[in-house]
C-alpha positions as CSV (number, residue, x, y, z in Angstrom):
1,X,17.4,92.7,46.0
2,X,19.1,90.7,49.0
3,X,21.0,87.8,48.8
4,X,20.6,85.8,51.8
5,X,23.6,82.9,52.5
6,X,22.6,79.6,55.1
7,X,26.0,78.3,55.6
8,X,25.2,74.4,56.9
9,X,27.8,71.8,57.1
10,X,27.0,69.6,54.1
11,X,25.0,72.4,52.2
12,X,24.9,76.5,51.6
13,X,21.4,77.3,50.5
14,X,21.4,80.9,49.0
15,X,18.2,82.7,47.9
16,X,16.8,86.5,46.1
17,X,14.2,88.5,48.0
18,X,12.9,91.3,46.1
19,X,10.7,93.4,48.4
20,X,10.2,91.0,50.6
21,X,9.4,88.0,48.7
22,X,11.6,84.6,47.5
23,X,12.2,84.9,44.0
24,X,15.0,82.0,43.6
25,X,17.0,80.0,45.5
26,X,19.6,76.8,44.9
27,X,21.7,74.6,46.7
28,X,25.2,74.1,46.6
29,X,27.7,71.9,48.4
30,X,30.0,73.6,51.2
31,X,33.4,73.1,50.1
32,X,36.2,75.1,52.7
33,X,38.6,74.4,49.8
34,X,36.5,76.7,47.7
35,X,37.4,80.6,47.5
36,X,35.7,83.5,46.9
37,X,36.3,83.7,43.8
38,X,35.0,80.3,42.8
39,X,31.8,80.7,44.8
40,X,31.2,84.4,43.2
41,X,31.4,82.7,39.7
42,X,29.6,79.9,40.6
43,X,26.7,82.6,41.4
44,X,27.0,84.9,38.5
45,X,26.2,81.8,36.7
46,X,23.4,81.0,38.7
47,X,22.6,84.7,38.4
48,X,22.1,84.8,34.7
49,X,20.9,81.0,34.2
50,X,17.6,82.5,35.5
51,X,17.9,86.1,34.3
52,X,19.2,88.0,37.6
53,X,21.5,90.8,37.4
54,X,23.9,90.8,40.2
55,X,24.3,94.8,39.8
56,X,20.7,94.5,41.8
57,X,21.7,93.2,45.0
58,X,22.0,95.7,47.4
59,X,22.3,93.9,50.4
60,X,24.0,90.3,51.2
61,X,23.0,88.4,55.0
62,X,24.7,85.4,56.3
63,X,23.7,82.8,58.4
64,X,26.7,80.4,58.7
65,X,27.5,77.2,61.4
66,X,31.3,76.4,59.3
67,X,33.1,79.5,60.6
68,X,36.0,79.0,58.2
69,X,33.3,79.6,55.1
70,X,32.4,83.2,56.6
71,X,35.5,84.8,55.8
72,X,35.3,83.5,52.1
73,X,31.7,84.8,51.8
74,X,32.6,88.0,53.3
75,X,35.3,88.9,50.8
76,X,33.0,87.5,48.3
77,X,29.9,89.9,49.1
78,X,32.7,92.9,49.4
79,X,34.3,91.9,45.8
80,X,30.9,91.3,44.2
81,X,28.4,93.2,45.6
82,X,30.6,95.5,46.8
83,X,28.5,95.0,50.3
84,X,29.7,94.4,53.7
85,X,27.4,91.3,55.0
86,X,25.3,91.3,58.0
87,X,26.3,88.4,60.0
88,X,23.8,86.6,61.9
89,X,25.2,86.5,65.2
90,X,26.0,88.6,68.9
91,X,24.7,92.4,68.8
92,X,21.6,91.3,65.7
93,X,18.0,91.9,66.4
94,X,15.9,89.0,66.1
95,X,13.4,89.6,68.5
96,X,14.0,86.6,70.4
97,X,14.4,85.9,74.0
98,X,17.0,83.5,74.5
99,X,17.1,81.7,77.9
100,X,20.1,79.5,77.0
101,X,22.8,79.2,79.3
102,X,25.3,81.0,77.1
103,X,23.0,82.6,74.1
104,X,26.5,82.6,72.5
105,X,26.4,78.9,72.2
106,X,23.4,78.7,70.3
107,X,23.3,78.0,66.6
108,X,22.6,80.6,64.0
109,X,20.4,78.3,62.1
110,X,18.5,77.9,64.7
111,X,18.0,81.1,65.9
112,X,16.9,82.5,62.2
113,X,14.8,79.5,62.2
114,X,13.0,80.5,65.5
115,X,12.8,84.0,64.3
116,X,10.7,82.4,60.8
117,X,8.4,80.2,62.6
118,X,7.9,82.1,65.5
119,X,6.5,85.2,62.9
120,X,4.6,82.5,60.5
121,X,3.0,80.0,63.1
122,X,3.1,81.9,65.9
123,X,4.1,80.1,69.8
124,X,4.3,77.9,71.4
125,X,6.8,76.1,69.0
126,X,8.6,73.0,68.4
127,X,11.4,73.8,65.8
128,X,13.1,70.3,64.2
129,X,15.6,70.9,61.4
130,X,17.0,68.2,59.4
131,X,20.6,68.7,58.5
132,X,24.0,67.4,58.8
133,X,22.5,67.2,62.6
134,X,18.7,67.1,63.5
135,X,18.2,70.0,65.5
136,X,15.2,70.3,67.7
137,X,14.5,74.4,69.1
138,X,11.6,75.1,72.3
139,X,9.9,78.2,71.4
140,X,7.3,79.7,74.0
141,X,4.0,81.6,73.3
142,X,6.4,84.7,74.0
143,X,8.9,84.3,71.5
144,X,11.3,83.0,74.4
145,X,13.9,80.4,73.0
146,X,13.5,77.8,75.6
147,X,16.7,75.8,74.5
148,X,16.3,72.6,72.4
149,X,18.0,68.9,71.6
150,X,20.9,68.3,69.2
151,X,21.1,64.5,67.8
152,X,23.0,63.1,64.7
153,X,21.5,63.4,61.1
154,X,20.7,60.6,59.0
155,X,23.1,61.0,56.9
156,X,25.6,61.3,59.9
157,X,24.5,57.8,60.9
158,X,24.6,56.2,57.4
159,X,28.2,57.3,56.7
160,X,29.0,56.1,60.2
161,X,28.0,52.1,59.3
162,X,29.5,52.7,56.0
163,X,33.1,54.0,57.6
164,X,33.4,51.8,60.7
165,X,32.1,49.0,59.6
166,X,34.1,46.5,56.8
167,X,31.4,44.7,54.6
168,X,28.3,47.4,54.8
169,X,27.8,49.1,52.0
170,X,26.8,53.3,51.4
171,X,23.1,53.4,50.4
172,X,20.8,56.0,49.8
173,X,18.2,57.3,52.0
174,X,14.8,56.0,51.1
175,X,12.1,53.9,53.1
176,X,12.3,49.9,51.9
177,X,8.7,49.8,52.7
178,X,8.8,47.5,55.6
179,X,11.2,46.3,58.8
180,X,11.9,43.2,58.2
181,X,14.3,43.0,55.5
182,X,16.1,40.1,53.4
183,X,19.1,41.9,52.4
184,X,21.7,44.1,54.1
185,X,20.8,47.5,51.8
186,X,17.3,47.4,53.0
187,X,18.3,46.2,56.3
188,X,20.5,49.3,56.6
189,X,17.8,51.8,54.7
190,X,15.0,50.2,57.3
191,X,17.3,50.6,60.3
192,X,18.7,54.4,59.3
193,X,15.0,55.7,58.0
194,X,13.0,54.2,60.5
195,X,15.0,54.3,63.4
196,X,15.3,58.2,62.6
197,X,11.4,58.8,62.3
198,X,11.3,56.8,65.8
199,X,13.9,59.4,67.5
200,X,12.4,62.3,65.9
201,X,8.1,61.4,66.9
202,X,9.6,60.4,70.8
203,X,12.0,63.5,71.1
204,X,9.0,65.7,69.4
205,X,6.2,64.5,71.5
206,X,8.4,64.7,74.5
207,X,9.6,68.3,73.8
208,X,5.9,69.5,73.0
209,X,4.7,68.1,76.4
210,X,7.7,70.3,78.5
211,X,6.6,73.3,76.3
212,X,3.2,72.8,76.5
213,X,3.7,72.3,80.6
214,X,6.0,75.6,81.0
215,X,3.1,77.3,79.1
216,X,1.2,79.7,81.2
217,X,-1.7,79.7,78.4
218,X,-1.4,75.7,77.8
219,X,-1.2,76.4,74.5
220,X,-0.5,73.4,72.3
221,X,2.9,73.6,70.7
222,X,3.2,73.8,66.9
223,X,5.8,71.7,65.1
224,X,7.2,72.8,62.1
225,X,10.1,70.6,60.1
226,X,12.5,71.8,57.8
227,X,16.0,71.1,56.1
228,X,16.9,68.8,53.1
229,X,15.5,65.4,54.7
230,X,12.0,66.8,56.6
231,X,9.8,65.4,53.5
232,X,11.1,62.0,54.0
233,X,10.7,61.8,57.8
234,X,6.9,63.5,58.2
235,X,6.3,60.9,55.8
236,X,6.5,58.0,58.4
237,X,5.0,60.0,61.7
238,X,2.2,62.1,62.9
239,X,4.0,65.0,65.2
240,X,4.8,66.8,62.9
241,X,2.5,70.0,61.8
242,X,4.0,71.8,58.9
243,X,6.9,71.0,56.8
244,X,8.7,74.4,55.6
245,X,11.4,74.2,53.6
246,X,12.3,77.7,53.0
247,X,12.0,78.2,56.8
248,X,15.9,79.3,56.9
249,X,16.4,81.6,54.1
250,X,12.5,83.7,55.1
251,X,14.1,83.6,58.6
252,X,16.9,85.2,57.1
253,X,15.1,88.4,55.1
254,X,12.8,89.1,58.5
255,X,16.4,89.2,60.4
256,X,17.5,91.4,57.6
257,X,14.5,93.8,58.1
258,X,15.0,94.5,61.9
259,X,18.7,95.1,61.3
260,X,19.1,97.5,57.8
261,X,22.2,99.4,58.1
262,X,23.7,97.4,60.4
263,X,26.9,96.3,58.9
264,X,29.0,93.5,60.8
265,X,32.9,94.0,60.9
């Protein structure tokens, strides 16, 4: 089996291919504070809540943007799995193209989620990932990575108004139903929700159109949505295509294939 890690900011999503195929995955918060230890027994228990023997993983990727969880997952797939990780990252094959200025800079989440759509739908692509940031990735018909937008998440935004403000309140992240609102929890839900859908369908639309125009085919550009939030988004636009919410983690086990046996230091 291989255990595949996506490190986010706010979340680590962790699933189990066996030959080739998702067999479980779960979500847990990304805690710096945590050590390997703690995360190691955290996943033996996940392990045998669902009848997994850890003895059966014989390889461990990971795909991380918090740099100071990679050492802790490292030492945990050596002391567990007694496996050194493959770390998404310079010298991996992914089969991408990148035309960044410095590839360097780009994220590994999105890369590995270039690498999953790319293979699935197929170019031209428009990439949007909803996490602690809403990313949104240019792929061309020839598996180039064009480059891409970077805005804040929802989530970002709705713990902004809570901390810089004095009287707003936290709320949770659901549509009111309508715009204009007679009290300040809808007024903020209407405001973060909605104002988000209206970023993502002009960004999306705007994006597809520079694709679509760099396109020697003029091809028109697929886009694919994923991360914790996509459902509630695509529910209030029309840009978007597919919704994939395993995107990352199938991104991961296609990276894993192209690079077996290579071991990051």
């Amino acid at each position: 089996m291989l255990l595949a890690f996506d490190v986010g900011n706010t979340n680590i999503v962790l699933g189990v291919f066996k030959e080739g195929k998702l067999i479980e995955s779960w979500r847990l918060e990304t805690d710096n504070n945590k050590s390997a230890d703690e995360y190691g027994m955290v996943i033996n228990q996940l392990f045998t809540y669902v009848g997994l023997d850890t003895k059966e993983v014989k390889d461990v990727i990971i795909s991380t943007v918090v740099p100071s969880v990679l050492y802790t997952l490292q030492h945990l797939s050596m002391k567990y799995f007694n496996k050194r990780a493959i770390v998404i990252g310079p010298g991996i094959k992914t089969g991408l193209i990148i035309k960044y200025d410095n590839p360097k800079q780009v994220g590994a989440d999105r890369i590995v989620n270039a690498v999953a759509a790319y293979a699935k739908y197929g170019g031209p692509l428009v990439i949007i990932d909803f996490g602690t940031a809403t990313t949104f990735c240019a792929i061309s018909e020839n598996a180039e990575y064009l480059g891409g937008t970077i805005a804040p998440g929802v989530k970002i935004a709705s713990d902004a108004l809570f901390e810089k403000t004095a009287k707003l309140p936290k709320v949770e992240l659901e549509e009111p139903g309508h715009v204009i609102c007679k009290n300040t929890i809808e007024s903020m839900q209407s405001g973060l929700v909605y104002g988000h859908m209206g970023m993502v369908e002009y960004i999306a639309k705007k994006m597809k159109k520079e694709v679509e125009a760099a396109s020697k085919t003029g091809k028109a550009a697929t886009v694919v949505a994923t991360g914790g939030l996509a459902t509630l988004i695509e529910q209030g636009i029309d840009c978007i295509d597919h919704v994939d919410k395993m995107l990352t983690l199938e991104g991961l086990e296609l990276i894993y294939e192209k690079n077996k046996g290579h071991k990051s230091k």
